[in-house]
C-alpha positions in Angstrom: -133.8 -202.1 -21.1 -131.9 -201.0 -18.0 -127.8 -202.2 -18.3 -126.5 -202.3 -14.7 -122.8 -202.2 -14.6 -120.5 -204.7 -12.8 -121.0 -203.4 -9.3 -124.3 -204.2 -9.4 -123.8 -207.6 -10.1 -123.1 -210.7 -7.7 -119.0 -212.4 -7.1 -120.7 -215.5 -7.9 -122.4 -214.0 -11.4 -119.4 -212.0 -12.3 -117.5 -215.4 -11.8 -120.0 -217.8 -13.5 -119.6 -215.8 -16.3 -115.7 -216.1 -16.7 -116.1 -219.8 -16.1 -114.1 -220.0 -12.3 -114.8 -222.1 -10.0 -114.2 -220.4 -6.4 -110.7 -222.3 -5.7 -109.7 -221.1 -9.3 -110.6 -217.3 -8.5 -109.1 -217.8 -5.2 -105.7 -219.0 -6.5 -105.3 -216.1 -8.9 -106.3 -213.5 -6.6 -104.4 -215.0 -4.0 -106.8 -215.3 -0.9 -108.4 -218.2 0.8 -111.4 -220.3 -1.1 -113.9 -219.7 2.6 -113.5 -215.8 1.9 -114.3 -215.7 -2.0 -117.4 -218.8 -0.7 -118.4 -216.4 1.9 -118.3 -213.2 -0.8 -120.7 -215.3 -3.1 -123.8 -213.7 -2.5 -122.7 -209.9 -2.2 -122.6 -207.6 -4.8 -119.3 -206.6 -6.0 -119.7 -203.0 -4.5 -120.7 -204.2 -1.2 -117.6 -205.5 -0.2 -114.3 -204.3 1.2 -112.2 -202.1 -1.4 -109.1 -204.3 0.0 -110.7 -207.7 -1.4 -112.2 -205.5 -4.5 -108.8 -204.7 -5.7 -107.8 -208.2 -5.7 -110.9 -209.6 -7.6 -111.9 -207.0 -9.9 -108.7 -207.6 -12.6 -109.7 -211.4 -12.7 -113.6 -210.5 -13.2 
């Protein structure tokens, strides 16, 4: 029925979905594997615009 965009989703969903594992996404974005692991759970437009920028091209 309803089709929620990206933002609404989960990291660990938006991930899943392109097949990453968390030290994947974390060496092409270029952060540490704890902060993308501690991201998991949030929704993509709960977290800092900083981090955003740096995961949204790979998701």
């Amino acid at each position: 029925m309803f089709k929620w965009g990206k933002k609404h989703k989960t990291i660990r969903q938006l991930r899943r979905k392109r097949g990453f594992t968390a030290n994947e996404l974390a060496m092409m974005a270029k952060v540490d594997t704890i902060e993308v692991l501690r991201l998991d759970d949030l929704k993509l437009k709960d977290i800092d615009k900083e981090i955003k920028d740096k995961l949204l091209p790979y998701l």
